[in-house]
C-alpha positions in Angstrom: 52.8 -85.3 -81.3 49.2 -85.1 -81.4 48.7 -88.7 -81.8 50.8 -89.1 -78.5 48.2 -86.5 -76.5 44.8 -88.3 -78.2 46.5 -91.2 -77.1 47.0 -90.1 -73.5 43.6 -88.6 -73.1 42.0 -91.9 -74.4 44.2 -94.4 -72.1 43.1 -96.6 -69.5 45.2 -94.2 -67.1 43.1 -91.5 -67.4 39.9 -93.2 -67.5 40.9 -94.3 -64.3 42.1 -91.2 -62.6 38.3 -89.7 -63.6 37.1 -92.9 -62.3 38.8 -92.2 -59.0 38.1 -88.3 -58.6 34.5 -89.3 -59.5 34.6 -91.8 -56.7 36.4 -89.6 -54.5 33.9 -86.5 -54.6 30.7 -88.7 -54.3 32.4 -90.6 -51.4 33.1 -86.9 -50.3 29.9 -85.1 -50.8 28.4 -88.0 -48.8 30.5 -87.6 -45.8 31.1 -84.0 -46.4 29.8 -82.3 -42.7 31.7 -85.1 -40.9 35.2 -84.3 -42.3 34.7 -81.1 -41.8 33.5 -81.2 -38.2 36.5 -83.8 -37.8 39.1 -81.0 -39.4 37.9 -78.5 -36.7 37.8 -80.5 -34.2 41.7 -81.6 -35.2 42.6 -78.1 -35.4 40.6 -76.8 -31.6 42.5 -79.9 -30.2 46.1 -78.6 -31.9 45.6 -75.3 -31.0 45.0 -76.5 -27.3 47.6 -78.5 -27.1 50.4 -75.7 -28.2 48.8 -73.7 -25.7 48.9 -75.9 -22.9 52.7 -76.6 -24.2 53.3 -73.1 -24.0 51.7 -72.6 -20.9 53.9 -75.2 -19.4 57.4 -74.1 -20.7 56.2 -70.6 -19.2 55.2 -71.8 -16.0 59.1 -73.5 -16.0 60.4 -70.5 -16.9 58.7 -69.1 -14.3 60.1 -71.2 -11.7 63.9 -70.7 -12.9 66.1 -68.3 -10.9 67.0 -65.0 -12.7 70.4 -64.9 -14.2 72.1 -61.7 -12.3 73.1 -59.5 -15.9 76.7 -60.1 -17.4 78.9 -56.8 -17.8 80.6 -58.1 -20.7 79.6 -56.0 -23.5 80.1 -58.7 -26.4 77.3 -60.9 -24.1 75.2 -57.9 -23.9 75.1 -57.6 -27.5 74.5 -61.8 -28.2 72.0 -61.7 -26.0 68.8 -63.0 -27.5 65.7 -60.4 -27.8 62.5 -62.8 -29.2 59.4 -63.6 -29.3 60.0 -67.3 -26.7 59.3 -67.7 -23.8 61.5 -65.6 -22.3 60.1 -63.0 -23.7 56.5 -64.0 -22.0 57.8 -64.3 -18.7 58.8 -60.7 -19.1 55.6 -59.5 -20.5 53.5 -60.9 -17.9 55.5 -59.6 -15.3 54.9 -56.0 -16.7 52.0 -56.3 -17.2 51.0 -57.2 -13.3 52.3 -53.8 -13.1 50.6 -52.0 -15.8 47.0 -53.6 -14.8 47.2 -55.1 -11.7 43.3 -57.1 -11.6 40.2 -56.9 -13.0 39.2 -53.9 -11.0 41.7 -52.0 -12.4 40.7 -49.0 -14.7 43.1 -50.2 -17.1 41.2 -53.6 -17.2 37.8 -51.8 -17.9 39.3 -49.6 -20.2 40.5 -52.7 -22.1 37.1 -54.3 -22.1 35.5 -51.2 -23.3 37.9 -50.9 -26.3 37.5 -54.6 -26.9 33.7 -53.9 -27.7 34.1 -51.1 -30.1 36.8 -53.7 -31.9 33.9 -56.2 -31.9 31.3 -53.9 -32.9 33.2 -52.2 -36.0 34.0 -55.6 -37.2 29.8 -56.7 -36.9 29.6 -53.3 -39.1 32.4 -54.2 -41.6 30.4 -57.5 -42.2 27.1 -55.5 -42.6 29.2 -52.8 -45.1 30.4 -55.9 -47.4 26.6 -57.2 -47.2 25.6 -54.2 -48.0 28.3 -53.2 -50.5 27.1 -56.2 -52.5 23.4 -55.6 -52.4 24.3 -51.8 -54.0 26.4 -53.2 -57.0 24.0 -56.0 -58.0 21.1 -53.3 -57.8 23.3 -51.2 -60.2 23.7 -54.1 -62.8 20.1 -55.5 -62.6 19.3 -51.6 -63.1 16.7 -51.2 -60.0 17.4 -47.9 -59.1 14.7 -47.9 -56.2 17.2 -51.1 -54.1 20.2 -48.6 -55.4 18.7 -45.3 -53.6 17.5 -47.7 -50.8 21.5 -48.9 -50.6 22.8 -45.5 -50.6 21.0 -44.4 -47.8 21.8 -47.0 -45.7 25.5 -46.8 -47.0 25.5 -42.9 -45.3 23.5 -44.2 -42.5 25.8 -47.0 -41.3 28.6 -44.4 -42.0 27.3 -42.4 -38.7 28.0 -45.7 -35.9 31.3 -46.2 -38.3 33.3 -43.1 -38.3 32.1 -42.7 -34.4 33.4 -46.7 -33.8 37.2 -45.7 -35.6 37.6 -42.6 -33.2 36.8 -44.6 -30.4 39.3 -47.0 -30.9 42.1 -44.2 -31.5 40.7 -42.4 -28.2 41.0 -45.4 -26.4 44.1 -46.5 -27.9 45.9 -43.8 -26.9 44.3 -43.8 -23.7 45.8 -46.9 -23.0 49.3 -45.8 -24.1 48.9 -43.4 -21.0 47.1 -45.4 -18.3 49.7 -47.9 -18.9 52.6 -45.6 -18.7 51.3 -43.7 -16.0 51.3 -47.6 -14.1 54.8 -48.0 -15.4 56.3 -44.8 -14.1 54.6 -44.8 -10.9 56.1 -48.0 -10.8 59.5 -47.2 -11.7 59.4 -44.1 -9.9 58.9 -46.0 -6.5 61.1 -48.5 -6.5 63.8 -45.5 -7.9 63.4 -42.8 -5.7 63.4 -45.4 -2.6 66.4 -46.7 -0.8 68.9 -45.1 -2.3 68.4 -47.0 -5.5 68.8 -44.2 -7.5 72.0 -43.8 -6.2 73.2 -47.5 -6.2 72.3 -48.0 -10.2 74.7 -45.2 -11.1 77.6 -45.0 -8.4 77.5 -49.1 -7.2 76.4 -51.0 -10.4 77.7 -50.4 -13.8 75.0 -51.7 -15.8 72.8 -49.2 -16.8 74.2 -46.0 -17.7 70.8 -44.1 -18.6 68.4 -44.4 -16.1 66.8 -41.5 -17.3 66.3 -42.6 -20.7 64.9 -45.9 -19.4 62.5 -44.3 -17.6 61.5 -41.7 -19.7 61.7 -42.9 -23.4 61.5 -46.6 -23.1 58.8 -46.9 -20.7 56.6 -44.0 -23.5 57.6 -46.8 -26.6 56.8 -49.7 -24.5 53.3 -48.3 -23.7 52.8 -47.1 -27.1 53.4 -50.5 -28.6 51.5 -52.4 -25.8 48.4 -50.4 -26.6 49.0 -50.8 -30.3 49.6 -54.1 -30.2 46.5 -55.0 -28.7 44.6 -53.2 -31.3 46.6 -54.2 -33.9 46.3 -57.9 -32.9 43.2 -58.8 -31.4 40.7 -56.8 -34.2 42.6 -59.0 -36.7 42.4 -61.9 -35.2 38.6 -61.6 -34.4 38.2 -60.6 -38.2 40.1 -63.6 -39.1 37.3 -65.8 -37.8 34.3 -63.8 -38.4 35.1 -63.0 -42.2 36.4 -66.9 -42.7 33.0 -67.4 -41.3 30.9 -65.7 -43.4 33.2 -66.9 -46.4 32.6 -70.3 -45.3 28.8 -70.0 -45.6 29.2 -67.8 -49.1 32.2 -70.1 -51.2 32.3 -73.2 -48.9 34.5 -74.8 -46.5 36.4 -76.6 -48.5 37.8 -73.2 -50.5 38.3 -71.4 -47.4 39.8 -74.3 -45.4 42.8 -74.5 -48.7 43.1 -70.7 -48.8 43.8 -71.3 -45.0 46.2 -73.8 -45.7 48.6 -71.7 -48.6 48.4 -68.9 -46.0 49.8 -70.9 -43.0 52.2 -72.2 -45.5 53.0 -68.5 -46.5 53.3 -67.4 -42.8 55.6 -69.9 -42.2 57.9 -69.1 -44.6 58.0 -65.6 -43.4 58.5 -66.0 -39.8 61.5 -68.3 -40.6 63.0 -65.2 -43.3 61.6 -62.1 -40.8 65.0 -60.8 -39.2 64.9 -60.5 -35.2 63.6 -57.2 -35.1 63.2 -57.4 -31.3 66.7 -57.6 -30.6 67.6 -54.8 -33.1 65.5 -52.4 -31.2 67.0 -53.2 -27.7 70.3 -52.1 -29.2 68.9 -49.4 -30.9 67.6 -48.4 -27.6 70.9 -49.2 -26.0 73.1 -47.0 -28.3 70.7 -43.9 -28.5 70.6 -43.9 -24.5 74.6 -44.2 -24.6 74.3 -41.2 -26.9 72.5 -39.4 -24.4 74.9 -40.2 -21.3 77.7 -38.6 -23.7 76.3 -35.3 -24.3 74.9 -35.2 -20.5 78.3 -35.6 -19.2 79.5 -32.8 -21.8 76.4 -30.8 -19.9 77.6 -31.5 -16.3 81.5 -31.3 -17.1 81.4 -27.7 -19.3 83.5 -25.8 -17.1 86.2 -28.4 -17.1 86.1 -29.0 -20.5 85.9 -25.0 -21.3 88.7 -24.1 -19.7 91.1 -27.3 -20.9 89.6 -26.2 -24.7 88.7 -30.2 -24.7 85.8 -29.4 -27.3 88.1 -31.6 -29.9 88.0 -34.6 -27.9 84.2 -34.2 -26.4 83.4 -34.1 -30.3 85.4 -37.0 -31.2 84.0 -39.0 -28.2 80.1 -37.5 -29.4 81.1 -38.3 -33.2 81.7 -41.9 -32.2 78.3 -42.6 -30.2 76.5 -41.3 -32.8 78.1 -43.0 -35.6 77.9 -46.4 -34.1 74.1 -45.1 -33.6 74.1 -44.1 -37.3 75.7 -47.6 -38.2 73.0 -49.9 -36.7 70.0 -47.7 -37.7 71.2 -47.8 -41.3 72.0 -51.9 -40.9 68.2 -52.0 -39.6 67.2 -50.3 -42.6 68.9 -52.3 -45.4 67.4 -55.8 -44.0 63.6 -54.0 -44.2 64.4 -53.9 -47.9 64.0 -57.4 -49.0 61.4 -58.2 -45.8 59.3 -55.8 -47.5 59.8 -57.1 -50.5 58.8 -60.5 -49.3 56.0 -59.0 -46.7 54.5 -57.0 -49.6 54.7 -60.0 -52.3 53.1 -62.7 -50.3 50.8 -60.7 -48.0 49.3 -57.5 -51.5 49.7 -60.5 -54.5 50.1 -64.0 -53.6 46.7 -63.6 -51.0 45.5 -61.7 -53.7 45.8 -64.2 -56.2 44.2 -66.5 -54.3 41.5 -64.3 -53.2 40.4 -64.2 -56.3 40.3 -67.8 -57.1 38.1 -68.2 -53.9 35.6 -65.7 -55.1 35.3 -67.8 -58.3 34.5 -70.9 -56.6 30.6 -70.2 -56.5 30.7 -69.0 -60.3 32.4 -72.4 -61.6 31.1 -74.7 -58.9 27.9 -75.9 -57.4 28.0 -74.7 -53.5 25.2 -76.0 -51.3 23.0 -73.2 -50.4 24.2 -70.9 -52.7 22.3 -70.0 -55.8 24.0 -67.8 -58.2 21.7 -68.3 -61.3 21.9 -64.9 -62.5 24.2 -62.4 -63.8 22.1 -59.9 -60.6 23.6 -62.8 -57.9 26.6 -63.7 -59.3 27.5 -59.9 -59.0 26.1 -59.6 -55.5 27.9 -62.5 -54.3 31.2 -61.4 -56.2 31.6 -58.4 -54.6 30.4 -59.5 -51.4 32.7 -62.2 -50.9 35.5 -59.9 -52.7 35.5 -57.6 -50.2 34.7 -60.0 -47.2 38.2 -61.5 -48.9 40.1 -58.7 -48.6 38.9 -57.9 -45.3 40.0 -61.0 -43.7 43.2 -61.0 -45.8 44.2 -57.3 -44.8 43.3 -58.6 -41.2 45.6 -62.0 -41.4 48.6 -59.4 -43.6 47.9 -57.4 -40.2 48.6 -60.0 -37.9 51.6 -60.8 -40.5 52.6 -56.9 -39.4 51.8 -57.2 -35.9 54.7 -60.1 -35.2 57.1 -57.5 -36.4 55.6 -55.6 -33.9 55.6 -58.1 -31.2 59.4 -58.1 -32.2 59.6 -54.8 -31.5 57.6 -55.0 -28.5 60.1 -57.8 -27.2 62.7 -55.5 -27.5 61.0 -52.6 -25.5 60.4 -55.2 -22.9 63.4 -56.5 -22.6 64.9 -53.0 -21.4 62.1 -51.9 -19.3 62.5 -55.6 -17.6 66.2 -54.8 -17.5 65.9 -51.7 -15.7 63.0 -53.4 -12.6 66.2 -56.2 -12.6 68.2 -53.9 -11.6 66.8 -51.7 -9.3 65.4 -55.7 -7.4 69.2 -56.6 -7.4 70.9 -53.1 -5.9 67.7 -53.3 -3.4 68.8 -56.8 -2.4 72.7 -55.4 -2.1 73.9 -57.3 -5.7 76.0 -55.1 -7.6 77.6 -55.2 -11.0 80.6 -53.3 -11.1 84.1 -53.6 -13.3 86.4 -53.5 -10.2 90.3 -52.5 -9.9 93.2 -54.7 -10.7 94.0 -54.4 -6.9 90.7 -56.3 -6.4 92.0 -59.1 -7.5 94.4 -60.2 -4.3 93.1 -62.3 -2.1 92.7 -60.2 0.9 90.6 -57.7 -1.3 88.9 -60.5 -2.6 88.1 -61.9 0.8 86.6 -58.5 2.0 84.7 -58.2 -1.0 83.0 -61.9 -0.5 81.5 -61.2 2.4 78.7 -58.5 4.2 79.0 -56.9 7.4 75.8 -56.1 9.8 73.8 -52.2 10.2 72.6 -51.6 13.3 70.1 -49.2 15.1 71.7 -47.0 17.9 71.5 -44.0 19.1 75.1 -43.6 18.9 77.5 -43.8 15.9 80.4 -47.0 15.6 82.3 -49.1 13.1 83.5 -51.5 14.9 86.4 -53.5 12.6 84.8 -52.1 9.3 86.4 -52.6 6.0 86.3 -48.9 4.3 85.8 -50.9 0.7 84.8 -48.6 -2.6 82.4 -50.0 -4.8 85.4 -51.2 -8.1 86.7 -53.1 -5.1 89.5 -51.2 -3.8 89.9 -51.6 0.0 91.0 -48.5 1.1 91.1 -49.1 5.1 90.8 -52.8 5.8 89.7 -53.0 9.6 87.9 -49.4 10.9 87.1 -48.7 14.3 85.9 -45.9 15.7 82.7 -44.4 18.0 81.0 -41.1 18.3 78.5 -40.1 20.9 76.0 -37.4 21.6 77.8 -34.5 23.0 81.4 -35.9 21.3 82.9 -33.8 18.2 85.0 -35.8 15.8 87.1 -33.9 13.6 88.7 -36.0 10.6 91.9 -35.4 8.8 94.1 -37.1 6.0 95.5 -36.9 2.5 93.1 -37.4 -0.3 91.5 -40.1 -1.4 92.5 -41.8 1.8 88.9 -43.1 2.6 87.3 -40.3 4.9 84.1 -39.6 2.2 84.2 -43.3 1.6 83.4 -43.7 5.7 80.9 -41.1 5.1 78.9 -43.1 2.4 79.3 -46.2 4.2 77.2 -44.2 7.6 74.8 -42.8 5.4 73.6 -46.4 3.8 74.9 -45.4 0.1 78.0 -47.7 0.1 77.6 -51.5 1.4 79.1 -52.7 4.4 81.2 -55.0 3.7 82.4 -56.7 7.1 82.2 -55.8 10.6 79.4 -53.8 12.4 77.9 -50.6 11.7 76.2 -48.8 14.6 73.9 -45.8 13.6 70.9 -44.3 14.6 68.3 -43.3 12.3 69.0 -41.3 9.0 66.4 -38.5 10.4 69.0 -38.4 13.2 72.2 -37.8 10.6 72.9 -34.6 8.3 74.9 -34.2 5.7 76.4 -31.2 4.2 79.0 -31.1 1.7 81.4 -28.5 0.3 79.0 -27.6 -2.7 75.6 -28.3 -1.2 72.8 -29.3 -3.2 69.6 -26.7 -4.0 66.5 -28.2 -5.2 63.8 -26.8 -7.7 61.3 -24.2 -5.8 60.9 -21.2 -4.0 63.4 -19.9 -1.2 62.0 -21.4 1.4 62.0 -24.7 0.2 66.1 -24.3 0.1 66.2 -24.1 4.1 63.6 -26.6 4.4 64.7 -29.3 2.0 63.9 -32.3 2.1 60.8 -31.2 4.4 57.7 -29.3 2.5 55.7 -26.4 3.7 53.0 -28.4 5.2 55.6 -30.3 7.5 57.4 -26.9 8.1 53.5 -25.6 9.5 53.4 -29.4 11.0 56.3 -28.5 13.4 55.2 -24.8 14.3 58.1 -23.0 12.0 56.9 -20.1 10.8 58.6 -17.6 7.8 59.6 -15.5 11.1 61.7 -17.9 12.5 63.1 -19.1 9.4 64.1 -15.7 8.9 65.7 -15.5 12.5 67.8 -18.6 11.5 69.1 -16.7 7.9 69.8 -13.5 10.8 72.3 -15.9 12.6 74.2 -16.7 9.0 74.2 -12.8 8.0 72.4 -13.5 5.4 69.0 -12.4 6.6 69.1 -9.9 3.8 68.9 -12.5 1.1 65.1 -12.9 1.5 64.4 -9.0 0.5 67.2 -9.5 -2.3 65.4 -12.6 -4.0 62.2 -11.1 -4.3 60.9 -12.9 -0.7 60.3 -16.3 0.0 58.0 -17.4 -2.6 60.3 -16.4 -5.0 61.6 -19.6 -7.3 64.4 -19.3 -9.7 67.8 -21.7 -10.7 69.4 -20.7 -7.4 72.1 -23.1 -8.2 73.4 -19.8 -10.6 71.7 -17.0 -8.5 73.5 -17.8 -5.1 77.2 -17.4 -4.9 79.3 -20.2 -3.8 79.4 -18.6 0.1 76.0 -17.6 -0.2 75.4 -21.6 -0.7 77.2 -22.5 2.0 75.4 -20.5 5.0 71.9 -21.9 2.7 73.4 -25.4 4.0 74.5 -24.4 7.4 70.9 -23.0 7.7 68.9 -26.0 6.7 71.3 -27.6 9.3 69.9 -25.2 12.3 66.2 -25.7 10.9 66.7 -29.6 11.1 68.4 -29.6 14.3 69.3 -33.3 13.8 71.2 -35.6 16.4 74.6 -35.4 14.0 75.9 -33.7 11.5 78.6 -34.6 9.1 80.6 -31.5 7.6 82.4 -32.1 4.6 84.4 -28.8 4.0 81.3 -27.2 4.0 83.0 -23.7 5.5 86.0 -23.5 2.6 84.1 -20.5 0.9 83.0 -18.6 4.2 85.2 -16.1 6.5 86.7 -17.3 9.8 84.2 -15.4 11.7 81.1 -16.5 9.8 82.7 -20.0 10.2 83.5 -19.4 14.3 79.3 -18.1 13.9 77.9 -21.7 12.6 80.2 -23.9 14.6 79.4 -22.5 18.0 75.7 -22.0 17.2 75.5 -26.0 16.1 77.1 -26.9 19.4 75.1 -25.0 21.1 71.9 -26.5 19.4 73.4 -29.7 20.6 74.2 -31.4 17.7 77.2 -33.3 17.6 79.4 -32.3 14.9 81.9 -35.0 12.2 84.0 -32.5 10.2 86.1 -33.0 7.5 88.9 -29.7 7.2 92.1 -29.2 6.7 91.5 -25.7 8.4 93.7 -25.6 11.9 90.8 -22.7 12.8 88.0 -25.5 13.4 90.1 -28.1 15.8 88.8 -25.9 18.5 85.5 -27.1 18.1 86.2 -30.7 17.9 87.3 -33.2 21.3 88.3 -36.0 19.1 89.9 -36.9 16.2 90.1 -39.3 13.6 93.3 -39.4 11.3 94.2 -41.4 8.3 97.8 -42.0 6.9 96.5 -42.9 3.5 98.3 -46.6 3.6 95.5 -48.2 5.0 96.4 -47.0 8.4 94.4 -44.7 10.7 94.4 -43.4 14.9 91.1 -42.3 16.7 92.1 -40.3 20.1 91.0 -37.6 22.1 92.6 -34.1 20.0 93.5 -31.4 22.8 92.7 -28.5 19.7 94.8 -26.1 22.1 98.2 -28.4 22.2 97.7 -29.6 19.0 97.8 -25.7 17.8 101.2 -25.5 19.4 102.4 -28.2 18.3 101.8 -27.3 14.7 102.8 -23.7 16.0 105.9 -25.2 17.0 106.1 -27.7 13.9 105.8 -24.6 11.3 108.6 -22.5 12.6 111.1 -25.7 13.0 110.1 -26.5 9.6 110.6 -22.6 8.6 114.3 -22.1 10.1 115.1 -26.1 8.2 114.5 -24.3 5.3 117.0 -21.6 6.0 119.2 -23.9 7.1 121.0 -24.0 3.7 121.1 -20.5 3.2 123.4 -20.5 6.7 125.1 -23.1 5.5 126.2 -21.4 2.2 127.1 -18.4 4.1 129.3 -20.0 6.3 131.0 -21.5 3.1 131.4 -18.8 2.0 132.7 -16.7 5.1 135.5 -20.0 5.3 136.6 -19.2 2.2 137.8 -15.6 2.9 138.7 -16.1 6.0 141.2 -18.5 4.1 142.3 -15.9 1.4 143.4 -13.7 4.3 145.7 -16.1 5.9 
């Protein structure tokens, strides 16, 4: 065996492979600064070309018509969440919200923290520098360079611990600015026509709203602002540190290092899992989690009183288990991609850092000297921690495309949410409708939209009375109210006559026919359990006015108090600790109590029309006999819904539904009307004696027949 090697190392092969490396390297060395100018040039020109690839697929994306959301859960879940494309055109179009131009604050606020990132990266240079210079002082043993070192060591330390709480100051004051953007945002385009209605009564595919708002729009802010941080410092490290190695170990070492670790990213991308689209379900599942215990919140009574506890905890049980399931699934895949994250990113870099700082000890570098132990030190440690620098930077961006993941995800439901409130605004709606909607007159109402428009009058002329899963209710509705008419409306339930309602008050679609209706300031609504805001008193009887438009108007707490007088309940004020007095009054009031509170904030607004749904069910006759006349006599025309004969007397027409899809709209004479159902009752009353009679006579037959 031995011969075998000497024979290898002395054949003519070998002689000339060193013949060739020999050729190679001089041929190299001579042409050295042109290859290398023509590698960075390769690169710059490859790196500008993916961008302007990528700018082009975005700009295509851009231009493509947004897909209206399936309902189909198994789609929802397929759906991709990535770092594409896609995922771009959603960024940027948050973040035109989040920092609308360069005059924003946002944008200046950006620039500043981009300046401390550049300027703690200059001083991390100067600390490796500097690092160096200490150690090689130490091993040449000049203690007067080692003092000198120290001292600027605990100098620099001053601009450097001032630099890292900068960039967590303005970090987080990011996260805020842009959240505060983002809600403001939101908040608009919510709590503006009706959407915040629409997206949970007409469309079925967001079922948390308020956890979209509230908790996604905080992460997505968070992980914008960290993101930026944790992206750009790295990257600006990346090329400052590769710089300074460049000039310390040589191009050549740092251009291959370069090389294993775009090799190494690769191969980690293609094995990282798709975090993004793990969070959006996350997200998903803890929001559904949520809208279970909130309906358990809003539904207590019911569920109290049926003992129903079982169920509501098998139904809770389930959301959080699935919850449970997916977290724990996330968690089981981190294993081995920290495993491979920590591998390539702590030991493989490392390995290789260490080969590059050896370069200038085993080979001759051009314009480095290293002749001593004193300068081999200095540049070892120097170029060691310059190494680690840039290689924590490039393991960071490694990190921060986890991050980005994660960051698509956030996006992807904050986008989801703006999609939503754009396509109820524009009157398309998502919803699962009835079997019955699938006939083809149903589906033929469905298709199409009727027209809304301004009058100072209220009529449906040949309206469909359509609820939003689809199922046509009234087909063709025709009817008309005018100032100074009454319309009272009757029928069995679920017959359409709170449907009609929606419909007039623009939260429903219209749609077929025409809708004429004057302006929603002319149109009030009270319902049987009418709604009290967050406040003081007063604020109950104005809502939805303030105090300033109360003093706008000329009200004063005097008349306000006049209006509680013709209620009876003037004595409320003194009760609740006067005006200014806030509490839940949703508990404090009782349910009659609530009722004049409505009837008041009717005679404050003194609107054109009011609709009353069964808004007097919890109030005595005479109390109701009280707010009837005194809304007439206000002049406000008045659509009632009651079954209460007491209140046809205020009413000189009247809409009635059958509940098959049939209705009649005439003039109601309340006074022959009562006799009639006078006259209808005591019929009805003697049929039901009728069999009684007849069993008696029977009876009186059959002994009339024992006697004979």
């Amino acid at each position: 065996m031995p011969n075998v090697f000497s024979k290898l190392a002395t054949s003519p092969w070998r002689q000339a492979l060193k013949q060739f490396l020999k050729q190679f390297l001089a041929s190299y060395t001579n042409h050295r600064t042109t290859i290398r100018r023509s590698i960075i040039l390769f690169f710059f020109l490859r790196s500008a070309l993916n961008v302007h690839r990528t700018i082009q697929k975005f700009k295509k994306e851009q231009k493509k018509p947004r897909k209206i959301q399936s309902l189909d859960e198994e789609a929802m879940k397929k759906r991709r969440v990535d770092v594409d494309v896609h995922f771009l055109r959603q960024l940027h179009r948050v973040l035109k919200i989040v920092m609308p131009g360069v005059r924003s604050k946002e944008f200046w606020m950006l620039v500043v923290h981009s300046g401390f990132l550049v300027f703690r990266t200059i001083l991390s240079v100067y600390i490796a520098s500097l690092d160096g210079r200490i150690v090689s002082a130490l091993v040449r043993g000049q203690m007067r360079e080692f003092m000198l070192g120290i001292v600027w060591w605990m100098t620099v330390a001053i601009p450097a611990t001032y630099t890292n709480s900068m960039l967590t100051y303005m970090q987080s004051k990011l996260s805020i600015q842009f959240r505060t953007r983002l809600t403001r945002h939101i908040h608009d385009d919510y709590l503006s026509d009706m959407t915040f209605y629409a997206v949970g009564n007409l469309d079925d595919r967001i079922k948390n709203a308020d956890q979209c708002i509230t908790v996604d729009t905080n992460k997505f802010s968070q992980s914008l602002s960290e993101l930026y941080s944790n992206l750009a410092k790295p990257i600006l490290d990346v090329f400052i540190y590769n710089y300074q190695l460049t000039r310390n170990v040589g191009f050549e070492g740092v251009f291959v290092a370069s090389f294993i670790v775009q090799l190494s990213s690769i191969v980690m991308r293609k094995y990282t899992p798709s975090f993004g689209k793990m969070v959006a379900e996350e997200q998903r599942l803890e929001g559904e989690f949520r809208f279970r215990h909130s309906r358990v919140i809003e539904n207590a009574e019911e569920i109290a009183l049926f003992e129903g506890q079982k169920i509501e905890k098998n139904v809770l049980d389930t959301g959080y288990y699935a919850l449970i399931k997916h977290v724990n699934r996330v968690f089981r895949l981190r294993i081995p991609h920290g495993m491979l994250e920590d591998f390539i990113v702590k030991y493989f870099w490392g390995a290789c850092g260490l080969a590059l700082c050896s370069v200038p000890v085993f080979f001759k570098v051009p314009g480095v000297d290293l002749g001593n132990v004193g300068s081999r030190t200095e540049g070892f440690v120097t170029n060691r921690r310059l190494l680690m620098s840039s290689s924590d930077a490039v393991g960071r961006i490694m990190y921060a495309y986890k991050e980005i993941t994660e960051l698509a995800g956030y996006t992807s439901r904050v986008v989801d949410l703006l999609d939503v409130f754009e396509d109820v605004k524009a009157g398309q709606f998502q919803k699962r409708l009835v079997s019955s909607a699938s006939t083809d007159s149903n589906a033929k109402s469905l298709s199409g939209r009727g027209s809304v428009v301004e009058s100072q009058n209220i009529e449906f002329v040949e309206v469909p009375i359509v609820s939003p899963n689809g199922d046509v209710l009234i087909p063709k509705l025709s009817f008309h109210v005018k100032p100074g008419m009454h319309l009272l409306i009757v029928g069995p339930n679920g017959c359409g006559k709170s449907s009609m309602f929606r419909i007039l008050g623009g939260l429903w679609p219209v749609y077929g026919g025409t809708v004429h209706k004057p302006s929603h300031k002319d149109i009030f609504y009270i319902p049987q359990r009418p709604y009290l805001s967050l406040g003081t008193l007063r604020d109950q009887i104005l809502y939805p006015h303030t105090v300033e438009e109360m003093h706008a108007r000329n009200i004063t707490d005097d008349m306000l108090l006049a209006i509680l007088d013709v209620v009876q309940i003037k004595h409320i004020v003194e009760r609740e600790g006067g005006w200014d007095s806030e509490k839940e009054w949703a508990l404090a009031l009782s349910g009659g109590d609530k009722q004049r509170i409505a009837m008041a904030r009717l005679f404050y607004h003194a609107p054109r029309y009011a609709i009353l749904d069964e808004c007097t069910s919890a109030v005595s006759m005479d109390i109701e006999k009280i707010m009837y006349t005194h809304a007439t006599d206000l002049g406000i025309s008045l659509l009632t819904v009651s079954h209460r004969p007491s209140l046809w007397k205020y009413h000189n027409y009247i809409l009635q539904y059958d509940g098959q899809g049939g209705y009649v709209f005439t003039k109601l004479d309340a006074e022959k009307r009562l006799a009639l159902q006078e006259e209808k009752n005591a019929i009805e009353q003697k049929l039901l004696e009728v069999p009684k009679l007849e069993a008696r006579l029977e009876e009186l037959r059959e002994i009339q027949q024992e006697q004979l």
